[in-house]
Structures are given as C-alpha cells and as structure tokens.
C-alpha positions in Angstrom: -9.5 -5.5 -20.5 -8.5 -7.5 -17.2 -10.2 -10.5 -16.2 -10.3 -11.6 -12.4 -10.7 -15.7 -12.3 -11.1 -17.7 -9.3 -11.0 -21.4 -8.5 -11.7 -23.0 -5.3 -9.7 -26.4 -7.1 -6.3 -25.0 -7.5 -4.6 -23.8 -10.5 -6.3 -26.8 -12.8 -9.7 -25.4 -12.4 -12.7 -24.8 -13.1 -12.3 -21.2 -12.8 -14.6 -18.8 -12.4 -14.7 -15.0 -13.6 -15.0 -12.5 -11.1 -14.4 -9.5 -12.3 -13.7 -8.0 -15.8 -12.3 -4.1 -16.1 -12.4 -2.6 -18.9 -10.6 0.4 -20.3 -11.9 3.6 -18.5 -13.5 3.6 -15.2 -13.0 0.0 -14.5 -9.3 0.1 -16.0 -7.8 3.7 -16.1 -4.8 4.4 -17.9 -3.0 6.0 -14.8 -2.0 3.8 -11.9 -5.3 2.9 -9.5 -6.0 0.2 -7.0 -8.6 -2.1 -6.6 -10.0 -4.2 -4.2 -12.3 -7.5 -4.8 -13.5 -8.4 -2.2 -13.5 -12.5 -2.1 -14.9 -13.2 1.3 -18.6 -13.9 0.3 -17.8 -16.5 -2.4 -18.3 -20.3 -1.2 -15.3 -22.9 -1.3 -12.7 -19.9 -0.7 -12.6 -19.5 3.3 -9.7 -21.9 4.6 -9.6 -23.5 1.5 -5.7 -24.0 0.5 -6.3 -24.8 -2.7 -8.0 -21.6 -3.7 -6.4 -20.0 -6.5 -6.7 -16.8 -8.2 -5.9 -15.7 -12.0 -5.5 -12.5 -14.0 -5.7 -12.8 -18.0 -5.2 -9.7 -20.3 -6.7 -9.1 -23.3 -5.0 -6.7 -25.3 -6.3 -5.4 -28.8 -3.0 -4.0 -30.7 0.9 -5.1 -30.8 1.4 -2.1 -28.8 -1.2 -2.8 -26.0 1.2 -3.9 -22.6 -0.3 -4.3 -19.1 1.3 -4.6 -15.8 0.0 -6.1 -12.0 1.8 -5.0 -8.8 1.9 -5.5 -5.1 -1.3 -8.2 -5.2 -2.4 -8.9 -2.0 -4.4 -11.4 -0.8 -5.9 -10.6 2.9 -7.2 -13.1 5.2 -7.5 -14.2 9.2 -3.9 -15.0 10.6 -3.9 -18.7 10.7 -2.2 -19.2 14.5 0.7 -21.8 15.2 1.3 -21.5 11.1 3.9 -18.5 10.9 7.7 -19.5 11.1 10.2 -16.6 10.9 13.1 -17.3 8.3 10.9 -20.1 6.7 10.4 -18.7 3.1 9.1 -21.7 1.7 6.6 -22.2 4.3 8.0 -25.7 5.0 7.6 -25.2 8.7 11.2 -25.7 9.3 14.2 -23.9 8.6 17.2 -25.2 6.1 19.2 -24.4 3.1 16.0 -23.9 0.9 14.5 -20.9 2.5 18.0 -18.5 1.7 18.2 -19.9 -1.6 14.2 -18.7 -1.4 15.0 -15.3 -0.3 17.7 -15.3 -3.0 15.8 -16.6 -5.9 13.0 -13.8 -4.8 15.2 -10.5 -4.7 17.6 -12.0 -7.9 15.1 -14.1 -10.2 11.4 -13.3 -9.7 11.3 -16.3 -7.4 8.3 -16.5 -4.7 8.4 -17.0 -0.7 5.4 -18.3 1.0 5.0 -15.6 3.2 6.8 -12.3 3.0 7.0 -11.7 7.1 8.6 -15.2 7.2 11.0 -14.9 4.6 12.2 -11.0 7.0 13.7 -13.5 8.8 15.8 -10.7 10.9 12.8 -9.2 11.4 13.7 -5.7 10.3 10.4 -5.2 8.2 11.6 -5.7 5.0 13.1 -8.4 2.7 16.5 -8.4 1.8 19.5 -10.3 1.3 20.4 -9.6 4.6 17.1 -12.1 5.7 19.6 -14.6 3.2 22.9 -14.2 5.6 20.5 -14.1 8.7 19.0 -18.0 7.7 22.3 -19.3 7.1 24.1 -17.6 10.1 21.2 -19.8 12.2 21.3 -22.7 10.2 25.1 -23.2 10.3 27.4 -20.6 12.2 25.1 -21.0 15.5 23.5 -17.5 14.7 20.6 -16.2 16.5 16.9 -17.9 16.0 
C-alpha cells in the first residue's frame, strides 16, 4: 500500500492522510499515474509551509516501491520566478551551480526546475551549471 499525508504545518506535522492505494486498482503492478487533487483542502492554498508525504507499507523482504516525476501544480506566483536561481534565493551566486550540480550528480533538489534551466533551453543540464557561473563571474549573458 501507499499512503498520501498532508500537512498544512510543514514537515513536523500533524499530518493528515489523504489518500491510501492499495494493491490492485488503486495501486497496479504496471506503471500508472495519479492525480490527487489538493485544491479543496483548507490551510493548503498559498500556504508555504504545506507539505506533502508518501509512506510505503510493504508486506515481504521482497516487496520494493518506487515514486517518479511528482508534481505539484498550482497558480504562478508573479514577481517570484528568477531564471538561474536554483535555490530559489531570489538572487543569483555560487550556490545555485553547485544546486544544479548536486541535482544531476547527487539526488540534490532545486527550487524550481524552470529556474534552475537557467539557459533557458527547456531542460536541466550541466550546461544550466556553466551558464550560472559564466554570469556570475566571466560577465556572461543574464
């Protein structure tokens, strides 16, 4: 089974379950998507500190699970969106390559995905990397 949790307190809680799929229908063995739709809960809209947790529960040894592309939809949030910022800093230095690096290299995270394409060329790479530091300290293009 997977269990969908919510909290509109951050990652400390209380969390609330949303959703629970089990094996089957809910929870298929081949690969599915699903939506769950958050919009209609109270203390989520504009909240930053929303969080949202998934918790396996696996019955043998050999049980494994696996979570890809999550998504998280909302409004655009305008005046928020910096290109090159990765870490969502709102300003540009050495931390948002390192960012970029640490998320292609070392399962790091980037605030935004269309901020850390900092060239702009619809995917992340560690071209976005060379493109931060050639602004930052060669006098490359914003």
């Amino acid at each position: 089974m997977l269990a969908v949790y919510v909290s509109p307190a951050g990652a400390a809680g209380p969390w609330r379950r949303l959703a629970l799929l089990s094996e089957g229908a809910g929870l298929p063995e081949a690969w599915t998507r699903k939506a769950i739709d958050l919009s209609a809960l109270a203390g989520l809209a504009d909240n930053p500190r929303f969080a949202v947790r998934f918790r396996w529960q696996f019955n043998t040894a050999g049980d494994s699970g696996r979570i890809d592309n999550v998504a998280v939809l909302g409004p655009e949030i305008e005046g928020s969106f910096v290109r090159g910022d990765a870490t969502g800093e709102g300003k540009i230095d050495i931390s948002d390559p390192i960012a970029v690096l640490n998320f292609l290299f070392w399962e790091g995270a980037v605030a935004c995905l269309d901020a850390a394409d900092a060239n702009d060329s619809g995917a992340v790479d560690i071209s976005d990397a060379i493109y931060d530091l050639s602004f930052g300290f060669l006098g490359g293009p914003s």
